[in-house]
Residue frames as a rotation matrix with the C-alpha (Angstrom) as fourth column:
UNK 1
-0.239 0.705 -0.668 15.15
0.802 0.531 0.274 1.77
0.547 -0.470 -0.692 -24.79
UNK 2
-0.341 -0.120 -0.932 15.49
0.909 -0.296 -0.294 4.86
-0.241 -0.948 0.210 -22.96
UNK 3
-0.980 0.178 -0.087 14.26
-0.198 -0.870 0.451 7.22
0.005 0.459 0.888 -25.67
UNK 4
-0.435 0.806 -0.401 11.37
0.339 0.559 0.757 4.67
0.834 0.194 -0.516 -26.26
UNK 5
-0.223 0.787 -0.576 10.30
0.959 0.281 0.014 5.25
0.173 -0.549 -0.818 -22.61
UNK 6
-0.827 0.047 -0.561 11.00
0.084 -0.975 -0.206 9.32
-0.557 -0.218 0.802 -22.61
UNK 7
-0.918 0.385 -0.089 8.59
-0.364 -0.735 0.573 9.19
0.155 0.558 0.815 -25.36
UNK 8
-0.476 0.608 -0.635 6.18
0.430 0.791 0.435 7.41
0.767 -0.066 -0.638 -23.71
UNK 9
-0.157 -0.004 -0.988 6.60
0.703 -0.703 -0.109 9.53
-0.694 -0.711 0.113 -19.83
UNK 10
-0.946 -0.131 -0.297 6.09
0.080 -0.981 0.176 12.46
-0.314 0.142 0.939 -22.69
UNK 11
-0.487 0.871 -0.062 2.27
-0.359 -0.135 0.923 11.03
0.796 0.472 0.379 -23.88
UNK 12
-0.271 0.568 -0.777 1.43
0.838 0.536 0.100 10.31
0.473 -0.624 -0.621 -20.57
UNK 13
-0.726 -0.349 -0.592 2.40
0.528 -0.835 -0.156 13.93
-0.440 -0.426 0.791 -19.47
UNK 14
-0.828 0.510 0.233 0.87
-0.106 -0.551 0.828 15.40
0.551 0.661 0.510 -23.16
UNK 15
-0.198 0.847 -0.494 -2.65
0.803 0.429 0.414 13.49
0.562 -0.314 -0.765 -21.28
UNK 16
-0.122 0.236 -0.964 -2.11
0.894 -0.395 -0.209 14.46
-0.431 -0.888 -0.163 -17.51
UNK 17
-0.970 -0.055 -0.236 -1.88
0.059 -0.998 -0.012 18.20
-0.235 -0.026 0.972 -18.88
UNK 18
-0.761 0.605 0.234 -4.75
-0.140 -0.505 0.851 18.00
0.633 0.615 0.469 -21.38
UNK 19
-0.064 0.914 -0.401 -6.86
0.722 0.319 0.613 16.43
0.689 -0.250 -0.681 -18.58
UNK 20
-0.468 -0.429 -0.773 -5.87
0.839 -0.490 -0.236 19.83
-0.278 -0.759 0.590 -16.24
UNK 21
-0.960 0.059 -0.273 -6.47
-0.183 -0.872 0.454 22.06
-0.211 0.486 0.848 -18.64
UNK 22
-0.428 0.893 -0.138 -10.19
0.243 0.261 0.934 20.59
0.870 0.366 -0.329 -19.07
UNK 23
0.135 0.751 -0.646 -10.91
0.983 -0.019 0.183 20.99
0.125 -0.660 -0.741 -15.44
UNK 24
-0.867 -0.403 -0.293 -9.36
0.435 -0.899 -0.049 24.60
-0.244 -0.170 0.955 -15.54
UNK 25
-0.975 0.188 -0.119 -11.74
-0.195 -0.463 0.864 25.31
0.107 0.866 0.488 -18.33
UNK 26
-0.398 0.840 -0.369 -14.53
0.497 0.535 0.683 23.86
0.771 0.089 -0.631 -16.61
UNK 27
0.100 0.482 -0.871 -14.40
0.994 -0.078 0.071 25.27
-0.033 -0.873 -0.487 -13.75
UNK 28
-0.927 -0.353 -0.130 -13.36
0.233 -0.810 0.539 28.64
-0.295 0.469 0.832 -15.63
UNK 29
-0.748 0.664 0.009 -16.43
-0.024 -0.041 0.999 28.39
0.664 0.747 0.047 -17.92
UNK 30
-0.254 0.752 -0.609 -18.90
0.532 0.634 0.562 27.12
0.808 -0.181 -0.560 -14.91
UNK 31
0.145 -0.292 -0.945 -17.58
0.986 -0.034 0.162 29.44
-0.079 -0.956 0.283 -11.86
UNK 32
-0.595 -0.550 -0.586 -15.47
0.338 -0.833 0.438 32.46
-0.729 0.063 0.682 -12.57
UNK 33
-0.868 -0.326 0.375 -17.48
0.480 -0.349 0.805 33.39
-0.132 0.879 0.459 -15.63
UNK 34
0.087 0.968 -0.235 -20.82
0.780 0.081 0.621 33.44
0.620 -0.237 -0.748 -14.04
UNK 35
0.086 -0.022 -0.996 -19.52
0.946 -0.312 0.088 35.31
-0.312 -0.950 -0.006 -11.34
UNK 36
-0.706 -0.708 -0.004 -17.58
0.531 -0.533 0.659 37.95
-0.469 0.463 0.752 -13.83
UNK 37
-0.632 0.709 0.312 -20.94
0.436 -0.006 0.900 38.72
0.640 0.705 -0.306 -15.37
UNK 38
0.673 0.621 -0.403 -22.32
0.673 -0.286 0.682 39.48
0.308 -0.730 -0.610 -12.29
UNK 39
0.368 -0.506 0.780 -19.64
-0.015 -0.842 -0.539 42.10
0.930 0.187 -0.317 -11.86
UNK 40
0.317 -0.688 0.653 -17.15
-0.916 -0.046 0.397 40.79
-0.244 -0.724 -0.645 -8.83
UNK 41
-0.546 -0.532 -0.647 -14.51
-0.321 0.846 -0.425 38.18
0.774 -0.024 -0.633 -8.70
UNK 42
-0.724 -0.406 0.558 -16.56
-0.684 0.318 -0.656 36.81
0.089 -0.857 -0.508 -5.97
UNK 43
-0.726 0.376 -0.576 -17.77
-0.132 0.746 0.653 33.50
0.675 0.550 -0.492 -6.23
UNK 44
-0.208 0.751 0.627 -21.10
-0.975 -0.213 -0.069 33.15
0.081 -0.625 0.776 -4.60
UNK 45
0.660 0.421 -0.623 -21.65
-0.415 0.895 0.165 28.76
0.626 0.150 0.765 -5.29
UNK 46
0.036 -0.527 0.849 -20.36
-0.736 0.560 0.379 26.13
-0.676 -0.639 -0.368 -3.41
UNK 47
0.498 0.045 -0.866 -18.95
-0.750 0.524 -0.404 23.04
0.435 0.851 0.295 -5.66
UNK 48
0.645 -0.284 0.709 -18.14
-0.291 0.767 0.572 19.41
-0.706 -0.575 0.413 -4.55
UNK 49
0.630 -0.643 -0.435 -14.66
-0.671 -0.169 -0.722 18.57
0.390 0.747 -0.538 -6.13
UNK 50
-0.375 -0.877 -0.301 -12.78
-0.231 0.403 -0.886 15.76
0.898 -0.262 -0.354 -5.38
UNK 51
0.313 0.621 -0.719 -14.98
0.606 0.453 0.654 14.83
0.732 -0.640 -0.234 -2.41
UNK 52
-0.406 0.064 -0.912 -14.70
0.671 -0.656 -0.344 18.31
-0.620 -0.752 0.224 -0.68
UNK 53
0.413 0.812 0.413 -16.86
0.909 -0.395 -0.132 21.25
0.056 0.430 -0.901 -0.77
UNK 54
-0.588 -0.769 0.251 -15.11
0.799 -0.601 0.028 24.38
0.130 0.217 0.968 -2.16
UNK 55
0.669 0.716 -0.198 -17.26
0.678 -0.698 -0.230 27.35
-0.303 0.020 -0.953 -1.05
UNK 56
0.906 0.283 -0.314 -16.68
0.044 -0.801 -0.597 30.57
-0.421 0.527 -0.739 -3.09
UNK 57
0.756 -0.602 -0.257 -13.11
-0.642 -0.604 -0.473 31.72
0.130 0.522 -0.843 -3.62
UNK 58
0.305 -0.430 0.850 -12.09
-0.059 0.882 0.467 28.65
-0.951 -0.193 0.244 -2.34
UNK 59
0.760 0.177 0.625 -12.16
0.437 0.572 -0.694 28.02
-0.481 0.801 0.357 -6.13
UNK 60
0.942 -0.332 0.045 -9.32
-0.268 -0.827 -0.494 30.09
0.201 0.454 -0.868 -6.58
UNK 61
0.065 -0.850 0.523 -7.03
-0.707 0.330 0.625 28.32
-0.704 -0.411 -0.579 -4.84
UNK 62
0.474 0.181 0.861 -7.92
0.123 0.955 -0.269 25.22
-0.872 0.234 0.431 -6.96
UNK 63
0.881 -0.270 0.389 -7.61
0.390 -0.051 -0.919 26.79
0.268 0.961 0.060 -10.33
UNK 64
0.490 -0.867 -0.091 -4.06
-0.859 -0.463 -0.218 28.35
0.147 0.185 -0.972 -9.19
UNK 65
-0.018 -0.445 0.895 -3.07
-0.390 0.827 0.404 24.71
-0.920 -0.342 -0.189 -7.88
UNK 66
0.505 0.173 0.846 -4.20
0.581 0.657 -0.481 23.02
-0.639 0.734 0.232 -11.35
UNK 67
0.934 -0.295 0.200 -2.40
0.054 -0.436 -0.898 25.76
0.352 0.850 -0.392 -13.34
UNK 68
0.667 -0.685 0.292 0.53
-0.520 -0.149 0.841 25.29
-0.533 -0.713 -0.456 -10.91
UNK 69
0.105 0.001 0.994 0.58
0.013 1.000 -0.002 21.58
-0.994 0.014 0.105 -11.78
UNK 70
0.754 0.263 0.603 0.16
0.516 0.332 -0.790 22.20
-0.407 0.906 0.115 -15.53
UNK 71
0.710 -0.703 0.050 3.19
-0.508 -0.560 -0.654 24.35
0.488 0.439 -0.755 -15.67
UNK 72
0.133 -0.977 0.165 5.17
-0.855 -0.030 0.517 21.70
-0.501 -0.210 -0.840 -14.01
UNK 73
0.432 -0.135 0.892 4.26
0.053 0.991 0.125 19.32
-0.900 -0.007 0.435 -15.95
UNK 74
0.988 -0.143 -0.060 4.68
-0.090 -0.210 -0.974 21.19
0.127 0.967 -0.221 -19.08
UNK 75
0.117 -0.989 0.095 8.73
-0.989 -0.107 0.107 21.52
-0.095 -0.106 -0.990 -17.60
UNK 76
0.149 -0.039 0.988 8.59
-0.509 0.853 0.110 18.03
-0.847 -0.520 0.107 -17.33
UNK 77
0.626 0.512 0.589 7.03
0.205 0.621 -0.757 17.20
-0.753 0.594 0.284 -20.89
UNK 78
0.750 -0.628 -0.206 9.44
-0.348 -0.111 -0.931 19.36
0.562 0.770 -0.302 -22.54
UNK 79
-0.077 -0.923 0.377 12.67
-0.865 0.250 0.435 17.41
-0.496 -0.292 -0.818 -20.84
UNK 80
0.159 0.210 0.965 11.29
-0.123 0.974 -0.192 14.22
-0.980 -0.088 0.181 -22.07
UNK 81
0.702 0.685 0.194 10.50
0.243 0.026 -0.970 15.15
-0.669 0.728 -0.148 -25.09
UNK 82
0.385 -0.789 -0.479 13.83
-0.919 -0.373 -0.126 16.74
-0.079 0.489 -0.869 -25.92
UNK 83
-0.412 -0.909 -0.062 15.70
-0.849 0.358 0.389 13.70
-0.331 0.213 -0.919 -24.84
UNK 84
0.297 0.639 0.710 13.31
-0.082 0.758 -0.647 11.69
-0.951 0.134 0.277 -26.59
UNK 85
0.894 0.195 0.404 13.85
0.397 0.075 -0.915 13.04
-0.208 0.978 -0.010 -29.72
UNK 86
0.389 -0.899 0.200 17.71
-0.832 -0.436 -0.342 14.25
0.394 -0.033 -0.918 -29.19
UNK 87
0.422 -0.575 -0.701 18.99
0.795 0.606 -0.019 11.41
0.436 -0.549 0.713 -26.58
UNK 88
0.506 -0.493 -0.708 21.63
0.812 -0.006 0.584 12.56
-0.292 -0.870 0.397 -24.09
UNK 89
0.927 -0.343 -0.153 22.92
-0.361 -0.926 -0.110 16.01
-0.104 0.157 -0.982 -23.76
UNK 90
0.301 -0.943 -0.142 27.35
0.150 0.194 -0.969 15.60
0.942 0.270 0.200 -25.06
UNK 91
0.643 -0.187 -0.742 29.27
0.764 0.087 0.640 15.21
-0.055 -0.978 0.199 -21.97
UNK 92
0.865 -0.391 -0.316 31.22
-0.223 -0.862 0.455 18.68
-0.450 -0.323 -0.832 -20.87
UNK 93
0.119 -0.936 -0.331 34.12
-0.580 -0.336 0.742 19.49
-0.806 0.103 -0.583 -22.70
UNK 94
0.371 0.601 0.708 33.20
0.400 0.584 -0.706 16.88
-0.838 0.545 -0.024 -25.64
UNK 95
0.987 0.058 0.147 33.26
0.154 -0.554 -0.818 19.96
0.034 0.830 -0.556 -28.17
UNK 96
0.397 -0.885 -0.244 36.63
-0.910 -0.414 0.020 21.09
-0.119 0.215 -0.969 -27.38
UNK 97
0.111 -0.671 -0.733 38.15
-0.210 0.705 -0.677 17.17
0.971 0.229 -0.063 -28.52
UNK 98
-0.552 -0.801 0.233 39.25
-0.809 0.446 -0.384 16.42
0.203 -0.400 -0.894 -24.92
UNK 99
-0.117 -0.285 -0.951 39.66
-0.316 0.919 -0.236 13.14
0.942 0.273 -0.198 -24.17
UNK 100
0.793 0.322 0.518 38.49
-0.584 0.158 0.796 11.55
0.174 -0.933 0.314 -20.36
């Protein structure tokens, strides 16, 4: 039962990431790339996100928070996932035969 739900907490994760990595890329593709073209990291737009208005480089903070988040979940997805598809690490000393 307990692999069953790691591998479950690991396609909910596999989502939460892929939906992160979509707003990165959006707001990569809409923001930062427009700006880059115009020769300066500096964002000149103001974008409503999440019911607040991010004015310019604000948007930097965001995309380092969402790419924060998507590297902990990725730690997350790969624990699950291991002991989904392994189960339980051997208890200490195991290999060497001894006996609790």
């Amino acid at each position: 039962m307990r692999r069953v739900l790691a591998a479950f907490v690991s396609v909910v994760l596999l989502v939460w990431i892929a939906f992160h990595v979509t707003v990165i890329a959006h707001l990569v593709r809409s923001e930062v790339i427009p700006a880059l073209a115009a020769g300066s990291f500096n964002i000149q737009t103001n974008s409503r996100i999440l019911n607040r208005v991010w004015e310019g480089n604000e948007l930097y903070w965001l995309l380092a928070a969402h790419a924060t988040l998507v590297v902990v979940l990725a730690a997350f997805l790969a624990r699950s996932a291991r002991f989904a598809t392994q189960g339980s690490r051997p208890q200490k000393g195991a290999a060497l035969g001894h006996i609790p």
